[in-house]
BARORO-607596 format. One record per residue (C-alpha): residue number from 0; chain; x, y, z. Coordinates in Angstrom, 2 decimals, always signed. Example, Ala and Ser with C-alpha at 12.3 -4.5 7.8 and 13.67 -1.06 7.14 Angstrom:
<torti num="0" chaine="A" px="+12.30" py="-4.50" pz="+7.80"/>
<torti num="1" chaine="A" px="+13.67" py="-1.06" pz="+7.14"/>
//
This chain:
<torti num="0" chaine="A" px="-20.02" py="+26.67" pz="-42.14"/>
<torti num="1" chaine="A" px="-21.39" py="+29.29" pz="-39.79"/>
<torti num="2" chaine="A" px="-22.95" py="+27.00" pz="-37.46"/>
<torti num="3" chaine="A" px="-19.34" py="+25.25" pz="-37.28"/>
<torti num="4" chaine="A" px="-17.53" py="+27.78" pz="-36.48"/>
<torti num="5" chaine="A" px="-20.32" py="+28.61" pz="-33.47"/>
<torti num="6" chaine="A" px="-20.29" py="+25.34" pz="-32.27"/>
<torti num="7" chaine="A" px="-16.36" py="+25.24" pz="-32.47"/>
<torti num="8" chaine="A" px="-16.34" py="+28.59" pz="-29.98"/>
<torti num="9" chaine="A" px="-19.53" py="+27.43" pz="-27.96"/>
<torti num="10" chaine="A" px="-16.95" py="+24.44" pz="-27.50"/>
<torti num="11" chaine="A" px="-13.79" py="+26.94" pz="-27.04"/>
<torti num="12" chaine="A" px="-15.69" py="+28.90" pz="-24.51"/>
<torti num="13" chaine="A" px="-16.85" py="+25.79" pz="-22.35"/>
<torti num="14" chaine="A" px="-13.18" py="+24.59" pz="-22.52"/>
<torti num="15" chaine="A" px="-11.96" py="+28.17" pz="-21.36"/>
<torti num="16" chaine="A" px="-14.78" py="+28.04" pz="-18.47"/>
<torti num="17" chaine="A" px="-13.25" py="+24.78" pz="-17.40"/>
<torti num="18" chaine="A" px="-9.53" py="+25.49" pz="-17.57"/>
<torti num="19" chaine="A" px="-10.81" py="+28.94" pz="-15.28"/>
<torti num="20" chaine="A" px="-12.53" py="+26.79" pz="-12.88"/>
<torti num="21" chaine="A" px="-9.83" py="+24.05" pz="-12.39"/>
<torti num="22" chaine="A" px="-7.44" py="+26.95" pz="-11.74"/>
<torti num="23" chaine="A" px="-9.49" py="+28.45" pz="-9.49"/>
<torti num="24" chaine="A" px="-9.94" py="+25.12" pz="-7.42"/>
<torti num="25" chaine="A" px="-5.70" py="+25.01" pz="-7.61"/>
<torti num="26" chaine="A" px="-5.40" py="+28.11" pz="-6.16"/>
<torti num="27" chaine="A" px="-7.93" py="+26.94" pz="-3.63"/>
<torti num="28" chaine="A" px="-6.09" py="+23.89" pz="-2.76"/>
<torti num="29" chaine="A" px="-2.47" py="+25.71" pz="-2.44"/>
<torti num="30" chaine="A" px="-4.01" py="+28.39" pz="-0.33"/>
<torti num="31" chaine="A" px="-4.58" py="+26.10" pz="+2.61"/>
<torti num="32" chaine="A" px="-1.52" py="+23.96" pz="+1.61"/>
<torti num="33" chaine="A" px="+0.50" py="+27.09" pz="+2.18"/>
<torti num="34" chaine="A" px="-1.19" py="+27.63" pz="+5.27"/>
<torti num="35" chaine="A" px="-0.50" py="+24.53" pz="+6.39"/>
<torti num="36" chaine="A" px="+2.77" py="+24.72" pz="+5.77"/>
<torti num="37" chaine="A" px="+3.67" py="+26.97" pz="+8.49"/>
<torti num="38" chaine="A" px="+1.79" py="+24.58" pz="+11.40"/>
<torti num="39" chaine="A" px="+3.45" py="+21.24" pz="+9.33"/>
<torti num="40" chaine="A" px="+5.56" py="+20.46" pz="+12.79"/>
<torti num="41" chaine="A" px="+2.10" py="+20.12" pz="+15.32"/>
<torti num="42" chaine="A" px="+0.58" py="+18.39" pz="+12.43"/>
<torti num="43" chaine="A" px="+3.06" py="+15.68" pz="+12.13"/>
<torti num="44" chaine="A" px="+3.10" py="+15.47" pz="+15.40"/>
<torti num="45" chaine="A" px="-0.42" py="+15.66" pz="+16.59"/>
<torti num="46" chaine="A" px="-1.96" py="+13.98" pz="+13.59"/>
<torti num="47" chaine="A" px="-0.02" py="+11.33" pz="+12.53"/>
<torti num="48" chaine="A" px="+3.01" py="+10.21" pz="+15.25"/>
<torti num="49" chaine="A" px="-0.29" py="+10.58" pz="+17.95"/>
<torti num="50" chaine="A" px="-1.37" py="+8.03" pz="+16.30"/>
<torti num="51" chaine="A" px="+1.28" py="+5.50" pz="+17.72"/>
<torti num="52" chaine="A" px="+0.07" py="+6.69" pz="+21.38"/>
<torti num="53" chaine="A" px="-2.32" py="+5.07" pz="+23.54"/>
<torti num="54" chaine="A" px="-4.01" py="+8.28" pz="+24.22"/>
<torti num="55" chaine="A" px="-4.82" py="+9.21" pz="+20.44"/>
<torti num="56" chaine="A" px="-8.64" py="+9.74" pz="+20.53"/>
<torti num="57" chaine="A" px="-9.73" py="+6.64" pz="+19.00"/>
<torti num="58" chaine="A" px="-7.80" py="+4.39" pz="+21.43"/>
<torti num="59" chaine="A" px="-8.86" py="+6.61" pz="+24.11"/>
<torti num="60" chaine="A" px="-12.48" py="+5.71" pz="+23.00"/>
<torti num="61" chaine="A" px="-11.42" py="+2.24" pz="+22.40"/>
<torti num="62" chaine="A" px="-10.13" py="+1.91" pz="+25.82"/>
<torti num="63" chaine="A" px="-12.85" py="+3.67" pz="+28.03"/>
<torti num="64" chaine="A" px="-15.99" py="+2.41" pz="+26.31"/>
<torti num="65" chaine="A" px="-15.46" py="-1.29" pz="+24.91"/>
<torti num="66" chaine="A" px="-12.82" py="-2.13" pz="+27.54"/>
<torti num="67" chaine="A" px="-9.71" py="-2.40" pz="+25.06"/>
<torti num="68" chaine="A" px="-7.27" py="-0.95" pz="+25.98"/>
<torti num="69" chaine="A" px="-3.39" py="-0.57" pz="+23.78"/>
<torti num="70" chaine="A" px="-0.38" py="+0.27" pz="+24.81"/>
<torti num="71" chaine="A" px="+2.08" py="+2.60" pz="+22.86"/>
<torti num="72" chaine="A" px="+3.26" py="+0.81" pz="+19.63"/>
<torti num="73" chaine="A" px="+6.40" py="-0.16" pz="+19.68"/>
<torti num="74" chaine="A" px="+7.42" py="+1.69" pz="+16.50"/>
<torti num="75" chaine="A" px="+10.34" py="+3.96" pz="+15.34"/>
<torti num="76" chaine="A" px="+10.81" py="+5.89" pz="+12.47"/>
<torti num="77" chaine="A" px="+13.70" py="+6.71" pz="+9.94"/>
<torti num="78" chaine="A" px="+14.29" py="+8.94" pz="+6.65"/>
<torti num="79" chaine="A" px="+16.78" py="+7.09" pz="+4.31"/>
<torti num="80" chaine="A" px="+16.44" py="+9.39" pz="+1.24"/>
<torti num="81" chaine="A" px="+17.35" py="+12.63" pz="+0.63"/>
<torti num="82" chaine="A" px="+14.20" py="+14.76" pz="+0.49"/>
<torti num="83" chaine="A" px="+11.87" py="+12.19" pz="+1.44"/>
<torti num="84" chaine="A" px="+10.85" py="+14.44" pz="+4.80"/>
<torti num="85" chaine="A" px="+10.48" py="+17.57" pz="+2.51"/>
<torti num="86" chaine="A" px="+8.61" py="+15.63" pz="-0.01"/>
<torti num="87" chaine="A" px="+5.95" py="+14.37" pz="+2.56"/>
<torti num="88" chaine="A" px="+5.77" py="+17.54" pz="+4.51"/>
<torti num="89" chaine="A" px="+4.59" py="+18.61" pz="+1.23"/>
<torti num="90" chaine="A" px="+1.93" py="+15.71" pz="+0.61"/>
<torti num="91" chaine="A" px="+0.76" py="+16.43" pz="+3.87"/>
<torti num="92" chaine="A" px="+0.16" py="+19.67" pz="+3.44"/>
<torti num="93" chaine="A" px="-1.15" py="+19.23" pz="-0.18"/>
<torti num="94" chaine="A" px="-3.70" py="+16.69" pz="+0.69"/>
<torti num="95" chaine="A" px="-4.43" py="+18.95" pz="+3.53"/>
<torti num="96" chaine="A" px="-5.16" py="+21.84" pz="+1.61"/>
<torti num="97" chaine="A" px="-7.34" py="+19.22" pz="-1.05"/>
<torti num="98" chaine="A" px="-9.40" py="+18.29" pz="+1.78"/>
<torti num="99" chaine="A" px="-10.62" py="+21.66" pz="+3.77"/>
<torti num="100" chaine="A" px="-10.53" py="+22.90" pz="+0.02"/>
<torti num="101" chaine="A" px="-13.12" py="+20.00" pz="-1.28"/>
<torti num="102" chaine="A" px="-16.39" py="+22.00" pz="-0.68"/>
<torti num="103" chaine="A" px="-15.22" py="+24.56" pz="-2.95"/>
<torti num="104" chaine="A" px="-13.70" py="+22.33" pz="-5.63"/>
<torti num="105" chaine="A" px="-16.93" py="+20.52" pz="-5.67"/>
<torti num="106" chaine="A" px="-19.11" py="+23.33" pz="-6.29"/>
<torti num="107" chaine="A" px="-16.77" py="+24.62" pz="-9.27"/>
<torti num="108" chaine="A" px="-17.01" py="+21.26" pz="-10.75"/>
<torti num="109" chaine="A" px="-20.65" py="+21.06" pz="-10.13"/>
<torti num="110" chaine="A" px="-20.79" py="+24.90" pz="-11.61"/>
<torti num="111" chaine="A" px="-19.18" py="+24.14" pz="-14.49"/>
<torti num="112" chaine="A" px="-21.99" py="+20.23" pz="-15.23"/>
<torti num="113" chaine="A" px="-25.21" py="+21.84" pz="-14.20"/>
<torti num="114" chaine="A" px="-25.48" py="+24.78" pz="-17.08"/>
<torti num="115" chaine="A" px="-26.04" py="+21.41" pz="-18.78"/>
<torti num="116" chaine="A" px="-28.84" py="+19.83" pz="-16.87"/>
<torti num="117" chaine="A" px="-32.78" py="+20.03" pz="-17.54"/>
<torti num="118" chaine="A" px="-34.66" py="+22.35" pz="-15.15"/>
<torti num="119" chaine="A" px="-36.39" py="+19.23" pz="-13.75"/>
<torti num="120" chaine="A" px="-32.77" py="+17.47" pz="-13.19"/>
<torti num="121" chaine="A" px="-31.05" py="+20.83" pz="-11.80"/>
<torti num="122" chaine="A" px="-34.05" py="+20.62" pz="-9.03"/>
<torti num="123" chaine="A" px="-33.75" py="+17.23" pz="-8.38"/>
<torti num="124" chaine="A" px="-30.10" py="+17.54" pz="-6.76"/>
<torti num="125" chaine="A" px="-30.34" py="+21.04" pz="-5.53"/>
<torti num="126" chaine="A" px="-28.08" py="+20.46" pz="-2.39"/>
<torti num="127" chaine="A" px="-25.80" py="+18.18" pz="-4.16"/>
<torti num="128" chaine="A" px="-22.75" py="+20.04" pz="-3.17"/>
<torti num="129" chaine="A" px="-23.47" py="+20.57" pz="+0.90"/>
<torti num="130" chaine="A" px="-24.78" py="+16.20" pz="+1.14"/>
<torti num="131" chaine="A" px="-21.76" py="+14.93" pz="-1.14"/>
<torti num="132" chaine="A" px="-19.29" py="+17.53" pz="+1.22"/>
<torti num="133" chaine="A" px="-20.96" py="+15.86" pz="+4.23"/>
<torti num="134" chaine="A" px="-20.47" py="+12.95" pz="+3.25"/>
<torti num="135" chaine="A" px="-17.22" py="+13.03" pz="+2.15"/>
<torti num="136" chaine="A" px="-16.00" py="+14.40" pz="+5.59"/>
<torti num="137" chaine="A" px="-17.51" py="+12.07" pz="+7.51"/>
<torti num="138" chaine="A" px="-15.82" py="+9.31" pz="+5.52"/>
<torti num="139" chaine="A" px="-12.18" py="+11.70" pz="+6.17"/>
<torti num="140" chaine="A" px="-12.87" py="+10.99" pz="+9.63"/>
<torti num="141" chaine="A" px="-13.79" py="+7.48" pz="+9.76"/>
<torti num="142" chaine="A" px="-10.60" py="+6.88" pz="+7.62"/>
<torti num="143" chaine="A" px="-8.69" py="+8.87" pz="+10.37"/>
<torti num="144" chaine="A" px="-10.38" py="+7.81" pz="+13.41"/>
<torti num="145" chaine="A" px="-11.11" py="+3.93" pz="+12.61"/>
<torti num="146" chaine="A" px="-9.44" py="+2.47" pz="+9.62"/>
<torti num="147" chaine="A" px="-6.28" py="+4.21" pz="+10.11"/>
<torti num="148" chaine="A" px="-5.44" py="+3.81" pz="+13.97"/>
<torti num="149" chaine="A" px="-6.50" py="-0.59" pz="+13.33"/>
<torti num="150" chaine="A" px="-4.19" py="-0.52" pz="+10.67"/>
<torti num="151" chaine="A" px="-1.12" py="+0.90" pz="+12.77"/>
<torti num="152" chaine="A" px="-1.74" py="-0.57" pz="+15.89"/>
<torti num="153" chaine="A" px="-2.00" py="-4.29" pz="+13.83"/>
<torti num="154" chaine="A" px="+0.85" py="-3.48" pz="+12.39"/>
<torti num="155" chaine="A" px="+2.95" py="-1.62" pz="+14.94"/>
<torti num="156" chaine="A" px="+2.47" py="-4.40" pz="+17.13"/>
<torti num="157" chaine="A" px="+2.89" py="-7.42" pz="+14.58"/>
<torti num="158" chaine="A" px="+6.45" py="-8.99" pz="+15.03"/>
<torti num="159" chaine="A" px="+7.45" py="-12.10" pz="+13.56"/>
<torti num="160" chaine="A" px="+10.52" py="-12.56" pz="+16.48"/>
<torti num="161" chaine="A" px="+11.62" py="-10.05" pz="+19.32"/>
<torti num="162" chaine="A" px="+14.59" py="-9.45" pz="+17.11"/>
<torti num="163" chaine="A" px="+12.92" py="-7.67" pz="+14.89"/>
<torti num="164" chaine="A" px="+12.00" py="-3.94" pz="+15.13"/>
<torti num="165" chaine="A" px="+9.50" py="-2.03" pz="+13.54"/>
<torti num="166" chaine="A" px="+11.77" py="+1.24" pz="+12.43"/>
<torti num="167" chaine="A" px="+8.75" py="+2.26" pz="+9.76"/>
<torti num="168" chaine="A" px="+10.13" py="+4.48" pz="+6.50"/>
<torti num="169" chaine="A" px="+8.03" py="+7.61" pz="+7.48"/>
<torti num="170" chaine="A" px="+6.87" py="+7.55" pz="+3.60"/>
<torti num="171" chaine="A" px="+5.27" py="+4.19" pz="+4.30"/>
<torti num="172" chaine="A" px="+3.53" py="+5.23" pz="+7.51"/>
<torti num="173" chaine="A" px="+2.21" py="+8.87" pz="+5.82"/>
<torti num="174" chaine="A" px="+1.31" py="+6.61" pz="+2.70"/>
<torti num="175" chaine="A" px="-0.67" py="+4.34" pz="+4.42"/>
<torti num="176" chaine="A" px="-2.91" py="+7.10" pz="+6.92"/>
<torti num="177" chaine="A" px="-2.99" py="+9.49" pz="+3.87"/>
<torti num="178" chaine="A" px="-4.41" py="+7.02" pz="+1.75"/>
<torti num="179" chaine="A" px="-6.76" py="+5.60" pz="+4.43"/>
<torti num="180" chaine="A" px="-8.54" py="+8.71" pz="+4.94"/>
<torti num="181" chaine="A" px="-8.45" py="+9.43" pz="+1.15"/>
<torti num="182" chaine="A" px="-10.38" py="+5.99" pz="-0.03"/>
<torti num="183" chaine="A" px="-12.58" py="+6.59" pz="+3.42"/>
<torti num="184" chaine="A" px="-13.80" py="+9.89" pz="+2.15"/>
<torti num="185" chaine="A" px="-14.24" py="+8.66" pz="-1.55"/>
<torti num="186" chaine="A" px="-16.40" py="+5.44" pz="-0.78"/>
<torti num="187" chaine="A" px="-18.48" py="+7.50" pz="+1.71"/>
<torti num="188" chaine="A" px="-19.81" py="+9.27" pz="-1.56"/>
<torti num="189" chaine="A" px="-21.50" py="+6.03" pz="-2.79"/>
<torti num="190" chaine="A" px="-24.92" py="+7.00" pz="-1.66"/>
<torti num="191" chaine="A" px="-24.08" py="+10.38" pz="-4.40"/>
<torti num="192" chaine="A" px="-22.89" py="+8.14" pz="-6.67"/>
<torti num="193" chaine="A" px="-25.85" py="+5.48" pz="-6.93"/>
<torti num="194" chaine="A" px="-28.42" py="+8.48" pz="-7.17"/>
<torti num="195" chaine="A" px="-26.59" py="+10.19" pz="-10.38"/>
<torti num="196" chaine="A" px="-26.53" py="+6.75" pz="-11.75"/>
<torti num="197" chaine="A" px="-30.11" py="+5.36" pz="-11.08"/>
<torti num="198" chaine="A" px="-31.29" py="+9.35" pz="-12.59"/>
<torti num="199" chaine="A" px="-29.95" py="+9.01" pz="-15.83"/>
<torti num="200" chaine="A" px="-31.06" py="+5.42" pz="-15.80"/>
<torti num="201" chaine="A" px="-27.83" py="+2.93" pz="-16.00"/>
<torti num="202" chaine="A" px="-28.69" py="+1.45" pz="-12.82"/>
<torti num="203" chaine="A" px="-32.11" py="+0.50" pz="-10.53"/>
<torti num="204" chaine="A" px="-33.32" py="-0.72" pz="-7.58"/>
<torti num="205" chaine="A" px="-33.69" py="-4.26" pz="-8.71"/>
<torti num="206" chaine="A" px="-29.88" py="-4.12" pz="-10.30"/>
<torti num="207" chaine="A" px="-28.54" py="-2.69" pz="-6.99"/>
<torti num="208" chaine="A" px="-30.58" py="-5.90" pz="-5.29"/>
<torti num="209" chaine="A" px="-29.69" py="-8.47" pz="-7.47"/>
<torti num="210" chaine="A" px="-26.30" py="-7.73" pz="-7.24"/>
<torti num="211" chaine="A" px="-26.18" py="-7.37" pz="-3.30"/>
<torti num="212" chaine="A" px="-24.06" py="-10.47" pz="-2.19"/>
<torti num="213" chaine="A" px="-21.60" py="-9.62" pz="-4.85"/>
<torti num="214" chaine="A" px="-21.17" py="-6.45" pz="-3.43"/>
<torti num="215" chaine="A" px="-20.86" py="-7.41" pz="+0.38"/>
<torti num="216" chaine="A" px="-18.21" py="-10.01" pz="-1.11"/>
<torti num="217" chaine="A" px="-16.63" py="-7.07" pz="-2.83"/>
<torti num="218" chaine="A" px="-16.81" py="-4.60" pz="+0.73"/>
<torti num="219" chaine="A" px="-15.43" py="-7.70" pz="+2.49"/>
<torti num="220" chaine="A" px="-12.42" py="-7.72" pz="-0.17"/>
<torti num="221" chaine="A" px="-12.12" py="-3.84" pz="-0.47"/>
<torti num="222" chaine="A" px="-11.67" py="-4.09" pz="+3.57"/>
<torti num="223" chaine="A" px="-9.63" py="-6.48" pz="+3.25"/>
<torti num="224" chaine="A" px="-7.18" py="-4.97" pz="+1.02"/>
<torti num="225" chaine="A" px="-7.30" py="-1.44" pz="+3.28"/>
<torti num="226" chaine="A" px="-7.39" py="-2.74" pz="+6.41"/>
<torti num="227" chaine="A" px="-5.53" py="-5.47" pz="+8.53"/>
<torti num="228" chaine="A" px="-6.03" py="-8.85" pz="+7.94"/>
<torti num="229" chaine="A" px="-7.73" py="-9.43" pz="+10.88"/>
<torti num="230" chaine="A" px="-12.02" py="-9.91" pz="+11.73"/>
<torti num="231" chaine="A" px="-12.35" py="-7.49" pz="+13.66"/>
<torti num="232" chaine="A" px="-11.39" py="-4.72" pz="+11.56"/>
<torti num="233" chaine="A" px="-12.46" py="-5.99" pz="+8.66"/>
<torti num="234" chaine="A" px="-15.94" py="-5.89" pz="+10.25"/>
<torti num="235" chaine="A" px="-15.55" py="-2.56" pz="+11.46"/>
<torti num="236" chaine="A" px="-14.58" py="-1.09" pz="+8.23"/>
<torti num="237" chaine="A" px="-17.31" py="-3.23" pz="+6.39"/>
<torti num="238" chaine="A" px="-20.61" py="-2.78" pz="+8.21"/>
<torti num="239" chaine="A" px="-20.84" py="+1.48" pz="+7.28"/>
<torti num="240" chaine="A" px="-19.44" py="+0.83" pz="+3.41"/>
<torti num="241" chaine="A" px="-22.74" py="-2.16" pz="+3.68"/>
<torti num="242" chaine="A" px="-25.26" py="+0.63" pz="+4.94"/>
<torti num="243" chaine="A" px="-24.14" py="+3.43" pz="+2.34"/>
<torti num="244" chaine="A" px="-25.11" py="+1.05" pz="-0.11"/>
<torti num="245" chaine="A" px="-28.55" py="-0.26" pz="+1.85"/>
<torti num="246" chaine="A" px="-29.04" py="+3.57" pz="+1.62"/>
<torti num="247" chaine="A" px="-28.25" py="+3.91" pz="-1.89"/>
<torti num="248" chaine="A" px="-30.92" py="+1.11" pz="-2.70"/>
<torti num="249" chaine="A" px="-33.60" py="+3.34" pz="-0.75"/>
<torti num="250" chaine="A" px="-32.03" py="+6.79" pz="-2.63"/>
<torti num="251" chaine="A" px="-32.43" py="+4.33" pz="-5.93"/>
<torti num="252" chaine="A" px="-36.26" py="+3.12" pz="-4.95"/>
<torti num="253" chaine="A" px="-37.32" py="+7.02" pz="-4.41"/>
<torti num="254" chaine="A" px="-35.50" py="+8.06" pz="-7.35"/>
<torti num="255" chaine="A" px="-37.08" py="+5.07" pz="-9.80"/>
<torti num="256" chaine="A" px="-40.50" py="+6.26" pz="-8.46"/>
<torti num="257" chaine="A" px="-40.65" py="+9.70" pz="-8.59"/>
<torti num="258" chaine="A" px="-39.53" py="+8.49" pz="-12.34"/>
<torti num="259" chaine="A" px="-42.52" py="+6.13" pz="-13.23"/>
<torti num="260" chaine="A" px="-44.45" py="+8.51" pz="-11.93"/>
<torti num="261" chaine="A" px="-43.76" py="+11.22" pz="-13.91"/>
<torti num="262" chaine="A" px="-43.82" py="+9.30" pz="-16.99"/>
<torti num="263" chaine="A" px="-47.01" py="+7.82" pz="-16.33"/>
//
């Protein structure tokens, strides 16, 4: 009865821990958010509409280094509910804050798992939080700087007939960069992922190999789905999501050895 009751408050205090931690992060997050809030007008503008110019970086790029060159979409935009502009300015800012706030986020997550971990697991991802922060900002930007700009300049520029104008719902066109950079940063952490999973065993090397061509089939589809159905940028988007996972079969080799070894 004793040894219930401890285990029901060891349990009580873990839960507390974690509700502490998860409102810390929120706090975190609405901090920036707030921030934000006040420069929401140069973001909109300098972030997103930008991205409709020829001179946005990534077009800029485009243009003086591969020799394509755009000109400004030809796209307008409209509000037709009441609120939506509020609503988004608040997204924007929200997903904002969530994304200068991930380093901290991660580490309260990761402070709140690793109390739990062996001494020999806690030092095999020591630096978790500073390679799965890197990583996941590098995918932010290739979601802002690649998959994004393809899929508004396909689309900005796709007409059926001259009679028809692109007049984009500005929920539509914050949707689709928002959620580009999102998924970006998220499948950037693959390399993470595989390593967790190959160290407590549920995948290996030989899984990750023998499964390879259904995975490129599955990157071709993901692309696909995130990107504009054209090569080009399907190719673009695919090729880095194909070497995070060549580099989570080398992260899976080095972890199954060190593994074997030890056991042997």
């Amino acid at each position: 009865m004793k040894e219930d009751i401890e285990d029901e408050m060891s349990f009580l205090d873990h839960l507390e821990e974690l509700r502490w931690r998860i409102v810390k992060s929120v706090i975190a997050i609405l901090i920036f958010a707030i921030a934000m809030w006040f420069f929401k007008e140069w973001m909109i503008k300098h972030l997103f509409i930008s991205m409709t110019k020829p001179d946005f970086i990534s077009f800029q790029f485009m243009c003086d280094y591969l020799s394509i060159c755009i000109d400004e979409i030809p796209v307008s935009f409209q509000s037709n509910k009441v609120g939506s502009q509020f609503s988004y300015a608040l997204l924007m800012c929200f997903v904002g804050g969530t994304i200068i706030a991930f380093p901290y986020v991660f580490s309260q997550l990761w402070g709140f798992i690793k109390p739990g971990l062996r001494e020999n697991e806690k030092q095999a991802v020591q630096g978790i939080t500073f390679y799965v922060t890197i990583l996941f900002l590098i995918g932010v930007l290739f979601g802002y700087l690649v998959v994004a700009p393809l899929c508004i300049q396909f689309f900005g520029d796709f007409q059926i007939a001259e009679e028809f104008q692109n007049i984009w719902m500005i929920g539509s066109f914050m949707s689709l960069i928002i959620s580009s950079v999102m998924f970006s940063g998220l499948l950037f952490l693959l390399p993470v992922i595989i390593y967790i999973l190959t160290k407590i065993g549920l995948i290996t090397p030989e899984f990750l190999k023998k499964y390879r061509r259904h995975s490129i089939v599955g990157v071709l589809i993901l692309s696909a789905l995130i990107t504009p159905p054209d090569f080009i940028s399907q190719v673009i988007v695919s090729v880095p999501i194909i070497l995070l996972y060549e580099i989570g079969i080398l992260i899976s080799k080095r972890v199954e050895k060190k593994r074997l070894k030890a056991m042997s």
